[in-house]
Residue, then its C-alpha position, 0 to 999 in steps of 0.5 A: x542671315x548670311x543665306x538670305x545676303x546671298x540670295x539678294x546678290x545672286x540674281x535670278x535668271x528669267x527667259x524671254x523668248x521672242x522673235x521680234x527685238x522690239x517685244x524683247x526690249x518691251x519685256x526688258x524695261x518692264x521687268x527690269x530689276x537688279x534681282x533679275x538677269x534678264x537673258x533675251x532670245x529671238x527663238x525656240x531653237x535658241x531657247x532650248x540651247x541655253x536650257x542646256x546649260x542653265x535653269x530659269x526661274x520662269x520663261x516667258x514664251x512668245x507663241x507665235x515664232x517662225x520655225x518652232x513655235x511657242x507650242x512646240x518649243x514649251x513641249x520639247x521643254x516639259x518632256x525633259x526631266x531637268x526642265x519640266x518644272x520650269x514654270x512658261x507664261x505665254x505671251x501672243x498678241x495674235x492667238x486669243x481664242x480660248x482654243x489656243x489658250x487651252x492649248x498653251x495650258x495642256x503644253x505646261x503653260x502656268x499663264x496665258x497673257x495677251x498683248x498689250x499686257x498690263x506692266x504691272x500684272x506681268x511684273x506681279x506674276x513674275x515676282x511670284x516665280x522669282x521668289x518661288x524660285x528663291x525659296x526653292x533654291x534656299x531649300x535646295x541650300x539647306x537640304x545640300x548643308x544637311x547633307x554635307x554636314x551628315x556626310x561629314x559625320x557620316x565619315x568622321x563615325x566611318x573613320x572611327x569606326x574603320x580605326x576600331x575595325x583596323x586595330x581589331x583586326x590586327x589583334x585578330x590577325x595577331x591570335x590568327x597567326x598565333x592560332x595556325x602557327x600552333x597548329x601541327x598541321x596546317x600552314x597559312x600563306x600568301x600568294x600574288x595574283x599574277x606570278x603566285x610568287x609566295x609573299x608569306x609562308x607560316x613557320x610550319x610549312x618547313x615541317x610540313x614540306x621540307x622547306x625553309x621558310x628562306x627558299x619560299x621568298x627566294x627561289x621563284x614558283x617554288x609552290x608550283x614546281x612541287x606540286x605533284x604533276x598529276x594534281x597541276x592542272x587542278x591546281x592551275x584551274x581552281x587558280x583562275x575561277x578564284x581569280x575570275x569569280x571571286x568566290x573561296x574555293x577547297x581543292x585536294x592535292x598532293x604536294x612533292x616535299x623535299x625529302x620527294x616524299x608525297x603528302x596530301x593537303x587541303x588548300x582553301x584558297x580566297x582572295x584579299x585585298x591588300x594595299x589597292x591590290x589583290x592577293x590570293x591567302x591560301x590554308x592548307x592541312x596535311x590530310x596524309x593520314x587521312x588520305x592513307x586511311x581512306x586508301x587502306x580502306x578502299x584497298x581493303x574493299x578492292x582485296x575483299x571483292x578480288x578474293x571473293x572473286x578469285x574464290x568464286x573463279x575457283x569454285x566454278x569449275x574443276x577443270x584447273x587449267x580454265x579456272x587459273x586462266x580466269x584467275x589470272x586475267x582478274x588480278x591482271x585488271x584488279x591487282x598487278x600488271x603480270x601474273x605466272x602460275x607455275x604448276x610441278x608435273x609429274x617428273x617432278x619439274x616446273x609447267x606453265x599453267x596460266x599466264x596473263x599480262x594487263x595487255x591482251x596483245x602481251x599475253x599470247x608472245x609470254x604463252x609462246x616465249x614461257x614454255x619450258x626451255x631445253x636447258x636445265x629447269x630452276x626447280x624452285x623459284x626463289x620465293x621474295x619480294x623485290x623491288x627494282x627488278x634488276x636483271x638479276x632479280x628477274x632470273x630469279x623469277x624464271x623457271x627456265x633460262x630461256x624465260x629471261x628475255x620475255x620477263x626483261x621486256x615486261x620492264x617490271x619494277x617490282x615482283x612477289x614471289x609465293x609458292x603454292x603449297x597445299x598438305x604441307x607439300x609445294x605444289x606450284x609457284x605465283x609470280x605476279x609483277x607490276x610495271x610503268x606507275x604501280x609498285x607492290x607494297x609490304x601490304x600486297x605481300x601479304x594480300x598474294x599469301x591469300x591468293x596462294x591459299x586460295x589457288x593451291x587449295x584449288x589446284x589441290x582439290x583439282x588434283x584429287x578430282x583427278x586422282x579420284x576419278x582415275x581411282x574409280x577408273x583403275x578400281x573399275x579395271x581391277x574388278x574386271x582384270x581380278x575377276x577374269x584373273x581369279x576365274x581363270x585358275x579356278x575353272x580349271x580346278x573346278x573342271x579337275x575337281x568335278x573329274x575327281x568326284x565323278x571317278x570316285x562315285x562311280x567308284x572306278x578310281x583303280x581302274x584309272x590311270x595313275x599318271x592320269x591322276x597325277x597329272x589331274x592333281x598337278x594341274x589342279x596344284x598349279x592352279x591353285x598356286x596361281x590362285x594362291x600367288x594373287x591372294x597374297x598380292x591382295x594381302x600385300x597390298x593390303x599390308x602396305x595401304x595399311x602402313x603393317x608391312x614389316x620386314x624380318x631381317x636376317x643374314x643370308x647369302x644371296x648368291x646362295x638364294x638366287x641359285x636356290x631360286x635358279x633350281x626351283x624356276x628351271x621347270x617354269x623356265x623351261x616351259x617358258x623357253x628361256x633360260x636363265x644366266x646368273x653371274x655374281x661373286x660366289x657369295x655375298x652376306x647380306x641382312x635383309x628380309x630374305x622371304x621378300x627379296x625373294x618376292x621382288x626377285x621372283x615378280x622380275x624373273x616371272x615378268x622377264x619369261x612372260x613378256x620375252x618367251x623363248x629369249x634369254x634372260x640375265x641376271x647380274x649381282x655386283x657389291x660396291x662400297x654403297x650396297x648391292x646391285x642386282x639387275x634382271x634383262x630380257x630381250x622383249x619388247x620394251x618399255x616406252x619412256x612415258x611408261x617406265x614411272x608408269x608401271x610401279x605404280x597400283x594395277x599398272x602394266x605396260x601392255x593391255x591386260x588382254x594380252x597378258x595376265x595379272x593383276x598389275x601389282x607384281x611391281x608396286x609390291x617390289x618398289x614398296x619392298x626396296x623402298x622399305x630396305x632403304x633401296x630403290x627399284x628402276x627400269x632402262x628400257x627402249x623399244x624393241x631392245x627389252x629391258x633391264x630392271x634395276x634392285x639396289x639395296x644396302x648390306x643392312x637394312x635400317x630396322x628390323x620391324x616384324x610383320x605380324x602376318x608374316x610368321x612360319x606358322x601362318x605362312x605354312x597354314x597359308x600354304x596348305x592346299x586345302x586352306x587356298x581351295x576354301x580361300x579362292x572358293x568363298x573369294x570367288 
């Protein structure tokens, strides 16, 4: 009822469009009716203003208008959306083909009227839209009630429902917060955009990071100052696609506690609305641990491929110098900044043998600036791990002084000192050091042990390459030098014996010379001992490779001996044309094994007379509180300074065996001797001004050890002359 009072209070407005007032004023007392507004306009133009605003329930269009015409006007109104429902009655007094009436229909038209019109026909006809119109809008009432009336229980239920979601939600948020803050570890927090000032930060972030929760509200950028520097940009970044795209995003980074303690968290970052703004919540877990166990990992892989390829480096040649280069620039680039290995020559003192920095530019000024200094050489450098590398630390990683300020200028923060050691004895020294950002840890300490193994193993095997293949080359020499030394005697007892028999077959032995005889078997006598005096360097060295060299100690007056020796060498003095000087203390009691330090004194008088004929020889015997000191001088040619350790070793001389005879073990056997008295044998000697040999034994030797072939029995059926002839025969 109430929408029906409504709709007869509220007129409906009816269009009349014409250009003549009079048509209009017609129109108007036609359709004059208090449930009309009648609105009058006297063109299309003025038509299409006032649809605008407003919506007819018909127009009444006159067709034939100055300007725009009824036609045209009706078709501009039906091409808009708003009012191509509104139903035209065209009105013409001029226009009545049926040519325009079928046109006035195919622009919209619902009628096509001529004037004069009948009154009533026209009131009818605009009756019937009017209450069109009214039902139209009566539906149009109801349908907007409806709706309203759905809104409002839409809201009401929305309202319900938004409380029920709001208290749920602060019950979940209640168990969320009591959820993470029992977890150990991970920490919620709270951020706004434009600052990332932290508004929340759960309890655990102080365990976590360090901090109070107070210090997170008070000081400013907290979060941002700590994070690590290499991980800000990341961190700054995945800020800005929050911001930008709205999408949650998970970041990785690392955090700088405040103990500068670094801890790895996994931050998922979101944002929230809050209050009509946003805010951006963050979760983030201590991943430490597994961050430290995927490090181990990798690490444990990189050390697994470097040794493998350490190993192979190694394995690939037998020249130790190339092969150590090669091992040094692959732990530049995969394990540390710097690397020195140092090998021990043959005197017995550190020799750069590789060397190798990250920088290719660096490597040539530490090859120039490590070779060994002039002043007194560290013969061991300390062996450690050090962290910091204070100066002093840094002398302690120096084989010479000279070496300090190339290794200072490394600017090494930490350093591992390992020695090589292969057979139980060192053998060299590995010095690896790192610099800038990287630092050595425990675990790396114990990663170079296993390169030491691997480089002394190869150095070692390097060393016995060379010891074997000099072996090979000095067994080769000795074969040769011990032919033509055997043969030697033998030739010519060979020519004396085959005299002999001729002389005896022909049965006219008395009928030759007796002095001619004599002096045929004292020729062949002395080439037999000749012969036998290398059999029995043979058998020495056989006794000492063997370890059965013994000693038989006794009490003996060496002066005694030595003039003994003077009287039986002064025939091969003699020949040699030297002569001997002997000055000491008259006597002098001593408990060695006489037969062998008669051996050692006979191989230096023999060396002294071949390598110095026709010059004098001295021999000089002191006592001291430590022992004895005998020396033996020439005056020959001398020895050079890089022969002198040389010469006492196996089948060595310091001349070419083509200029003299032996075998080259006369001092080899003598150093073995002293060494067992617990004494020493050494030469001073320059070129050009001879040599002094040098015996320095103790009174007593430690032990008294019996060589079990070295007996008087053996030693007198050694000496027989027919045992020695039958011995260089079948050793011949």
């Amino acid at each position: 009822m109430t929408g029906n009072l409504i709709d007869t209070m509220v007129p409906v407005e009816i269009l009349l469009v014409d250009d003549r007032e009079e048509n209009l004023v017609a129109l108007e007392a036609v359709l004059q009716n208090q449930s009309y507004e009648l609105v009058k306009v006297t063109s299309g133009e003025a038509a299409l203003r006032y649809l605008l605003d407003h919506s007819p329930a018909v127009i009444l269009l006159d067709v034939q208008m100055p300007g725009l015409d009824g036609f045209a006007t009706a078709s501009i109104i039906k091409g808009s959306e708003r009012t191509r429902e509104i139903p035209i009655i065209f009105l013409t007094a001029i226009n009545k083909d049926d040519h325009y009436r079928a046109r006035g229909y195919e622009h919209g038209a619902v009628d096509y009227l001529y004037k004069p019109f009948d009154a009533q026909v026209l009131r009818s006809k605009v009756s019937v839209f009017a209450e069109l119109y009214r039902k139209t809008e009566k539906l149009l009432q109801a349908e907007r009630r409806l709706s309203e009336a759905a809104r409002r229980e839409q809201s009401r239920k929305f309202a319900e429902a938004e409380v029920k979601s709001l208290r749920r939600a602060q019950v979940e948020q209640r168990r969320y917060r009591e959820l993470v803050d029992g977890i150990n570890h991970g920490m919620v927090w709270s951020a706004d955009t434009r600052h990332f000032q932290i508004s929340y930060m759960s309890p655990r972030a102080e365990s976590i990071l360090g901090f109070p929760s107070s210090e997170w509200f008070s000081e400013a950028r907290l979060w941002e100052k700590n994070l690590h520097p290499a991980d800000r940009v990341l961190f700054a970044q995945a800020l800005s696609g929050l911001v930008l795209d709205g999408e949650p995003i998970t970041i990785e980074h690392r955090f700088v506690r405040a103990d500068k303690k670094i801890v790895w968290l996994q931050t998922g970052l979101r944002l929230s609305s809050v209050d009509e703004h946003q805010e951006i919540r963050g979760l983030s877990v201590d991943i430490t641990k597994l961050k430290d166990a995927e490090h181990a990992q990798a690490q444990a892989k990189n050390r697994s491929d470097l040794l493998a390829e350490v190993s192979l480096l190694l394995t690939q040649t037998l020249d130790a110098q190339c092969a150590l280069n090669l091992v040094a620039t692959a732990l530049t680039e995969n394990f540390c900044t710097f690397v020195s290995i140092q090998g021990i020559d043959h005197a017995g003192l550190p020799r750069t043998m590789a060397v190798a920095h990250r920088e290719a530019s660096a490597v040539a000024t530490l090859i120039n600036n490590l070779t060994p200094g002039e002043s007194p050489a560290n013969l061991q450098i300390a062996e450690g791990f050090y962290q910091g590398c204070s100066e002093a630390d840094v002398l302690k990683l120096c084989a010479f002084p000279e070496q300090l300020p190339p290794l200072l200028n490394l600017r090494l923060n930490s350093a591992i000192v390992r020695p090589l050691i292969a057979r139980g004895q060192r053998i060299g020294t590995l010095v690896l050091g790192c610099a800038g950002e990287d630092s050595f840890t425990p675990a790396d300490a114990s990663f170079a042990e296993d390169i030491c193994f691997r480089i002394a193993s190869a150095m070692d095997n390097a060393a016995l390459y060379r010891d074997a293949q000099k072996a090979v080359r000095m067994r080769d020499e000795f074969l040769s030098i011990a032919s033509h030394e055997l043969k030697t005697p033998l030739t010519p007892l060979k020519i004396q014996t085959q005299q002999l028999l001729r002389l005896i077959a022909k049965d006219s032995l008395s009928s030759v010379d007796p002095a001619r005889v004599n002096r045929m078997l004292e020729i062949s006598n002395r080439q037999i001992e000749r012969l036998n005096k290398l059999i029995e360097d043979l058998l020495d060295i056989s006794r000492i490779s063997t370890g059965k060299m013994g000693l038989r100690i006794e009490e003996f007056d060496i002066m005694e001996l030595l003039n003994d020796m003077a009287q039986r060498f002064s025939g091969h003095l003699a020949s040699a044309g030297c002569e001997l000087n002997l000055s000491g203390p008259p006597s002098l009691k001593v408990h060695w094994d006489s037969f062998r330090i008669e051996q050692i004194l006979v191989n230096l008088l023999t060396n002294a007379t071949k390598y110095a004929p026709n010059k004098p020889v001295d021999c000089l015997v002191t006592a001291s509180r430590e022992g004895v000191h005998i020396s033996v001088r020439d005056q020959g040619m001398g020895i050079a300074h890089e022969d002198q350790d040389r010469i006492f070793g196996r089948f060595e001389r310091a001349v070419s065996g083509t200029h003299f005879g032996g075998l080259g073990l006369g001092l080899y056997i003598s150093t073995q001797i002293a060494e067992a008295h617990a004494g020493r044998l050494w030469v001073e000697s320059e070129l050009g001004a001879g040599s002094i040999f040098h015996l320095e034994l103790p009174f007593e030797s430690p032990g008294e050890l019996v060589d079990p072939l070295h007996n008087p029995k053996l030693d007198s059926f050694i000496a027989n002359p027919a045992f020695k002839t039958q011995a260089a025969a079948e050793f011949a």
